[in-house]
N, C-alpha and C positions, 0 to 999 in steps of 0.2 A: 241460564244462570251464569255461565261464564261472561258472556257479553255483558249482564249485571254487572259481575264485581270486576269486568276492565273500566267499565263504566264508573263503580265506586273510586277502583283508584287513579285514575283521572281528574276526577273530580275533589275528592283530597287534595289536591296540590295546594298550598298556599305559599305565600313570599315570608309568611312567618312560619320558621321550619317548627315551632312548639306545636301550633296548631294541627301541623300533619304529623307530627310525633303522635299526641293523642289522640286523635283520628282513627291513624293506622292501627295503635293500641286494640283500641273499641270493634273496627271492625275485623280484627286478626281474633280476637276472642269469640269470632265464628256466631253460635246461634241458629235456631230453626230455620232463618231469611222466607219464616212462612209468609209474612204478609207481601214482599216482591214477588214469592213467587204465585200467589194470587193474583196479583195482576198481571201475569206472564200465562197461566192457564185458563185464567178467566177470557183477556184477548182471543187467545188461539184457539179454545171454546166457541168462540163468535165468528170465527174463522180470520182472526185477520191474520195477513203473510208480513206485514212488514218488521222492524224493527225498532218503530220507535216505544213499543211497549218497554223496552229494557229500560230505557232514560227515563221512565214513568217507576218502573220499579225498584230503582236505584234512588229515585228520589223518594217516594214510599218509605226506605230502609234510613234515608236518611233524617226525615222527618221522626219516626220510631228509637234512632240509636240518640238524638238530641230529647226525646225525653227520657230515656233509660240515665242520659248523664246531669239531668236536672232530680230525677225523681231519686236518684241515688241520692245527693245532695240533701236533698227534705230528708229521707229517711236515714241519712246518717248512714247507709249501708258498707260493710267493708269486702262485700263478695257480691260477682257479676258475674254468672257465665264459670264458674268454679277458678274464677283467678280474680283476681285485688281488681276492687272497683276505681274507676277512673280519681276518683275524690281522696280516697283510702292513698293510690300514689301517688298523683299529682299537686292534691290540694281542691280546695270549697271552689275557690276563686277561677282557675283553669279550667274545671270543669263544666260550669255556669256559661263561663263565655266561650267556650268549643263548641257546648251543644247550641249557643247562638250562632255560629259560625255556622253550624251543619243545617239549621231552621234557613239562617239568610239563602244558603247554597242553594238548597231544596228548590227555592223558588225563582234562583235566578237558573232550571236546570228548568222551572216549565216554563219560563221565558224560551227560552232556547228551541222546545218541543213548538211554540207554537201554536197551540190548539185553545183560544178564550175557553170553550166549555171549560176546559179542566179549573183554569183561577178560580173563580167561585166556589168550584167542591173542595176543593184541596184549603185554599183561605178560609171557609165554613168551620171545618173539618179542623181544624188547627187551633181556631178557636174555641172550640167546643173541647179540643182536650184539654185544653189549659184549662176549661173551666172545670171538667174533672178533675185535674188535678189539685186545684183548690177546694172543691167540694170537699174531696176524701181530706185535705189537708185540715178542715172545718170540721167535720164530722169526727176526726181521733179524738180518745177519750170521753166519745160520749157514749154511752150504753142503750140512749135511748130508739137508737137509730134501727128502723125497721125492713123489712124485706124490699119495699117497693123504693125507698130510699135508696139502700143498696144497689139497686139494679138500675137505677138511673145515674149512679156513680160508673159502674163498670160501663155502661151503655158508651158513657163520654170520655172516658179513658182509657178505653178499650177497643170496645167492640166499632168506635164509629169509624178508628183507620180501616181495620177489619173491612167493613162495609164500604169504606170509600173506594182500599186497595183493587175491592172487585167492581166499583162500578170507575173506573178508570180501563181496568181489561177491558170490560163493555164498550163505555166511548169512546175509546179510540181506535175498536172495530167495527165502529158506528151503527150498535148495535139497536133495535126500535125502545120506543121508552118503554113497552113493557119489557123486554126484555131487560134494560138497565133497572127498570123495579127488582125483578128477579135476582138478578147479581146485586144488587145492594141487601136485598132478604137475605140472600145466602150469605153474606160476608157479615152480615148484623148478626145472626145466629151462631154462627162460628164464631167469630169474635166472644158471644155473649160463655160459650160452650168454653172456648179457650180462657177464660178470666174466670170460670167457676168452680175448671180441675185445677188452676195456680194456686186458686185459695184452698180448697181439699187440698193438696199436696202441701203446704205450710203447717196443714198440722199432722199428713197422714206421710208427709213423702221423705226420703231420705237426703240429707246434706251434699254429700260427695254423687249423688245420684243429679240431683238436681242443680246444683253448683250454684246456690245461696243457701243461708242458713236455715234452717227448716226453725219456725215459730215466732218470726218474726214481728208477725202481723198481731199477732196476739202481745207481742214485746211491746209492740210501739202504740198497742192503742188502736187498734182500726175493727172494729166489726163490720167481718163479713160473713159470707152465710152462714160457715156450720157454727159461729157461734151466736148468731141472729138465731140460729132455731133453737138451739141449746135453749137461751134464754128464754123464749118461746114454749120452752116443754121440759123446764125442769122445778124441781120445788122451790122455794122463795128462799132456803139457806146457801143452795147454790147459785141461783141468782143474786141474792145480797153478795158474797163472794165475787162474781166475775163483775158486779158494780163497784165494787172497791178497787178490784185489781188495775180496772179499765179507767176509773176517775183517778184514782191515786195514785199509778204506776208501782202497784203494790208486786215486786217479781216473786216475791214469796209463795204467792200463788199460783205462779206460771203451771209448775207441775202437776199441782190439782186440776187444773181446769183443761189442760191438755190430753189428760187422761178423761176428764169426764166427756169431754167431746169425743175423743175416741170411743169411749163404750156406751154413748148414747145411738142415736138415728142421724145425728148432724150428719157424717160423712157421706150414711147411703142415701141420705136426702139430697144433697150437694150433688154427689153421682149422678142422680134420675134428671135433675135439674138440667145440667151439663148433656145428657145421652137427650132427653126431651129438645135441648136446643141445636143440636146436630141433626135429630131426625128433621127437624123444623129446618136445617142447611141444606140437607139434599134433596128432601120436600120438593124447597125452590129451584130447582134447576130441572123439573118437570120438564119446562120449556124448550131446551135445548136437547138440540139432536145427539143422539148417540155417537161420542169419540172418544180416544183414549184422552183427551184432554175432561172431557165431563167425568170417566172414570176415576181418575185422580183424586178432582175436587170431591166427588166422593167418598172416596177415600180419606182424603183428608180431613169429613167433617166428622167418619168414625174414628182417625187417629187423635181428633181435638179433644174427643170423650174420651177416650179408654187411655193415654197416657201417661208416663210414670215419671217424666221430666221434664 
């Protein structure tokens, strides 16, 4: 991880000092850096010795902080990381074209590395989040949106870096295609497992804990699971209620329906969901030989379920 972030700030550099102003902002505001270092355990996993995995997971990180400063943007957010979102101090307009800057870099960083396999997955991969991100952007305010909808939102705006960041470790320890099946399972699951406690924690998790505002997503209109099932299993006055709140931007409601999700099933249904698609992460890594690098990634699919920020 050190070689990572010599690698990030290298890379920063630009001849417009704004750009590396906000940059360094972004990447100084710290963050799990789970998904580089997925591709950092996933490689050494497969045994590989060299170093170009770090320039692989550097760019990973960079791909990931360019939609953290677009998605801020859409949702209007004024907290990142429990300090002022890039937008909140820099402005709409800076932010937008920084996180273009870090998208261009990204990929003049696997020109660099060399390796065709990767263009494909990573350009795939890229476009698929954007299209997540317009899906969820489509889908606020509508109440009608259902579990399997849902999951194919998180699948593309989530979980597919997830699944990419590990099958990158893979190829570039040139590992056999079942085994790149393997590390793309294990990183789709994880990924699927890390995007279903974000949303449980939105209504279950604390502010200064988490370092965004806890009920956001309910503020802005996005149904995701725990109140996909709510709606699912509760009586038709509370239902008519979270359809109002959710077409109308009615916040009046916010407290009702926050509390009813808390004392229904939504959260330990959300739980079982998230802990299901983690057993389903370490599942896959069947394949690979016993090391303290498989140990980790194991580790990390029971830290994706059980966390609290």
């Amino acid at each position: 991880m050190e070689g990572v972030n010599r690698i990030i700030r290298e890379q920063l550099h630009s001849n417009v000092p704004f750009i590396s102003q906000i940059a360094e902002y972004l990447i100084n505001a710290g963050g799990k850096r789970i998904r580089p270092a997925l591709v950092l355990l996933m490689a050494r996993a497969f045994g590989y010795q060299g170093t170009q995995h770090q320039m692989l997971a550097a760019m990973i990180e960079f791909i990931h902080t360019a939609t953290l400063l677009h998605d801020d943007v859409v949702d209007e957010a004024d907290l990142r990381r429990g300090k002022s979102s890039a937008n909140a101090l820099f402005g709409n307009a800076a932010s937008v074209l920084v996180g273009d800057f870090l998208y261009t870099r990204a990929f003049q960083m696997i020109v660099a590395v060399n390796d065709m396999r990767i263009l494909p997955v990573l350009s795939d991969a890229t476009n698929l989040i954007a299209e997540g991100e317009v899906m969820q952007l489509v889908n606020v305010r509508n109440p009608a949106i259902d579990e399997k909808r849902y999951m194919e939102v998180i699948y593309a705006k989530t979980a597919r870096l997830f699944e990419v960041s590990a099958v990158l470790g893979a190829l570039i320890a040139h590992a056999s295609e079942k085994e790149i099946e393997a590390a793309a399972a294990y990183g789709r699951s994880l990924g699927i497992a890390f995007q279903l406690v974000d949303d449980l924690l939105d209504y279950a998790g604390e502010t200064d804990v988490l370092g965004k505002t806890v009920g956001n997503d309910l503020r802005e209109g996005k149904m995701t699971l725990p109140l996909i099932f709510l709606m699912s299993h509760c009586d038709e006055s509370i239902r008519k209620t979270i359809r109002e709140c959710i077409e109308n931007h009615d916040e009046a409601s916010l407290p009702f329906i926050l509390e009813a999700v808390k004392a229904s099933d939504a959260l330990d249904y959300t739980a079982r969901k998230a802990q299901d698609a983690a057993n389903d992460a370490a599942q896959a890594l069947s394949c690979l030989r016993d090391s303290q690098y498989k140990e980790t990634l194991i580790k990390l699919s029971t830290f994706s379920a059980e966390r609290n920020y």
